[in-house]
C-alpha positions in Angstrom: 156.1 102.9 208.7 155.9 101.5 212.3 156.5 98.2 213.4 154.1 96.6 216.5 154.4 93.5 217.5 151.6 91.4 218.5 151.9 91.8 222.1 152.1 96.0 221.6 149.2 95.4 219.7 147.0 93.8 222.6 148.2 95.4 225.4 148.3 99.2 224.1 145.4 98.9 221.5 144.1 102.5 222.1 146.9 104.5 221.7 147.2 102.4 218.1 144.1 103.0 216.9 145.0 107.0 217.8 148.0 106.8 216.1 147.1 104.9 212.7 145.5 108.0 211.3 148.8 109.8 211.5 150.8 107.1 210.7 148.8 105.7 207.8 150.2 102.2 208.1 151.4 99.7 210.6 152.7 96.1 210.5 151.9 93.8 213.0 154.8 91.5 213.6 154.3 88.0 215.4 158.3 87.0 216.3 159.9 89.8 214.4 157.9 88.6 211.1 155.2 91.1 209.3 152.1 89.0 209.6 149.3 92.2 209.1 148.9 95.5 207.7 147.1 98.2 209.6 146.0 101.0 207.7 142.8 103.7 207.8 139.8 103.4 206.6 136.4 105.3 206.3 133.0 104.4 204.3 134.4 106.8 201.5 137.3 104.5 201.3 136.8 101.0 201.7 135.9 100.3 198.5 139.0 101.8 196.8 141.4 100.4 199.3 140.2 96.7 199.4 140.6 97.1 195.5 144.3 98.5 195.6 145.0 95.6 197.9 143.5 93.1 195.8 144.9 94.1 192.6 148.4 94.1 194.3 147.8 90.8 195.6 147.1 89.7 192.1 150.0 91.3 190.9 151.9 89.8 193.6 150.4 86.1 191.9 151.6 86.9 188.9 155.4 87.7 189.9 155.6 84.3 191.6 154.1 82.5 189.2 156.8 83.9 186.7 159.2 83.1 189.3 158.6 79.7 189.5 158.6 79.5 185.7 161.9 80.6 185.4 163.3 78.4 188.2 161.2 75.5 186.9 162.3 76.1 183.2 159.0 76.6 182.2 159.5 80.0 181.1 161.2 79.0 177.8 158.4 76.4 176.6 156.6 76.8 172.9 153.0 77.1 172.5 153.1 73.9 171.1 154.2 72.7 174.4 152.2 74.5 176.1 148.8 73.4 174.1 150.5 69.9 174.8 150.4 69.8 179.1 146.8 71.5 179.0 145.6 69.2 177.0 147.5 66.4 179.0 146.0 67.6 182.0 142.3 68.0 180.9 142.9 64.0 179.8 144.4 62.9 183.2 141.2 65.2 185.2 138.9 63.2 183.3 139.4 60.0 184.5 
């Protein structure tokens, strides 16, 4: 996978978009951090691709949300508990 930073991006757009095909994937980098993904895409595609990156993106939720359980100690609670803080928290949104 190739790495272009923002400035390679502006200032040699053409020979990126000619490459991408080949490459399949680029990340744009603004100060050495990945801030975009570049990738192919025709009408045939689109569809399928925007739906592979949405599901990993909800996948990606998921993970940190179970992340943060863990470190919050959340992970461990009943579903007594649980039925508990959703019913706590419907009570406090209604006032």
């Amino acid at each position: 996978m190739k790495f272009i930073s923002v400035r390679d991006f502006k200032n040699s757009s053409a020979t990126i978009w000619q490459e991408l095909p080949e490459e399949r994937e680029m990340v744009i980098t603004n100060n050495g951090k990945p801030i975009a993904l570049l990738t192919p895409l025709s009408d045939k595609t689109l569809e399928d691709t925007l739906s592979a990156v949405r599901r990993a993106r909800a996948i990606n939720a998921v993970k940190l949300i179970q992340q943060q359980s863990v470190e919050n100690g959340t992970d461990k609670m009943t579903l007594e508990e649980i039925n508990y803080e959703i019913k706590m928290a419907r009570k406090e949104r209604k006032k």
